[in-house]
N, C-alpha and C positions, 0 to 999 in steps of 0.2 A: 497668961495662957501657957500652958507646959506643952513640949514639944510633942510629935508626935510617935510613936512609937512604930519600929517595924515590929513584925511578927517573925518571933524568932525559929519558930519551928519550919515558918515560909521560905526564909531565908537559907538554910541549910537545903531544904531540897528544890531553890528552884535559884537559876541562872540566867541574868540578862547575856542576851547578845550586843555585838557593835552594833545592833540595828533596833534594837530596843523589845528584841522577841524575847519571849520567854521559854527557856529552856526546861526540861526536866527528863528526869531517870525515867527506866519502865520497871512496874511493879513486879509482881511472883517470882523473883528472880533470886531470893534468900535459902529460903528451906523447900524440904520435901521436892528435892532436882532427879530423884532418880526416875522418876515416870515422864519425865519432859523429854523429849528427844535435841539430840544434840544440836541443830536449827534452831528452835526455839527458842534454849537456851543462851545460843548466840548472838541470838537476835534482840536479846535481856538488855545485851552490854552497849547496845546502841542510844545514844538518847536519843530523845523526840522534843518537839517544838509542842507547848497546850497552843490546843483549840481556841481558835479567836473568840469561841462565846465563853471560855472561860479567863481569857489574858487580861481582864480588865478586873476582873475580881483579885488574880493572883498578883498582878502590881500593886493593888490599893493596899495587897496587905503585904509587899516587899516598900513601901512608899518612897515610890520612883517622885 
C-alpha cells in the first residue's frame, strides 16, 4: 500500500498551530485594492483560524 499523499496546494495555504488549529490567510487581498478602504485592507494582513465545520476536511487533506 503506497503512502499517502498530502495535498500540495493545501499545504502551501494552510498552517497548523502548537495546538493543532488550523491557520489561514484572508482572501481579496491581491488585486483591484484601490476601491478597498485602507481598514479593510489592513485587516487582509491578519490571518484567521478556519471554522471548525471546515478544520477536519482541511487536515485530511494537510494529513496530520
Amino acid at each position: 500500500m503506497p503512502k499517502i499523499r498530502s495535498n500540495r496546494s493545501a499545504k502551501k495555504r494552510f498552517h497548523l498551530t502548537g495546538r493543532k488549529k488550523v491557520k489561514r490567510n484572508k482572501a481579496f487581498s491581491n488585486h483591484i485594492l484601490t476601491k478597498k478602504s485602507s481598514k479593510r485592507k489592513r485587516n487582509f494582513r491578519k490571518s484567521e483560524l478556519v471554522s471548525a465545520s471546515e478544520c477536519k476536511r482541511v487536515k485530511r487533506m494537510l494529513v496530520v
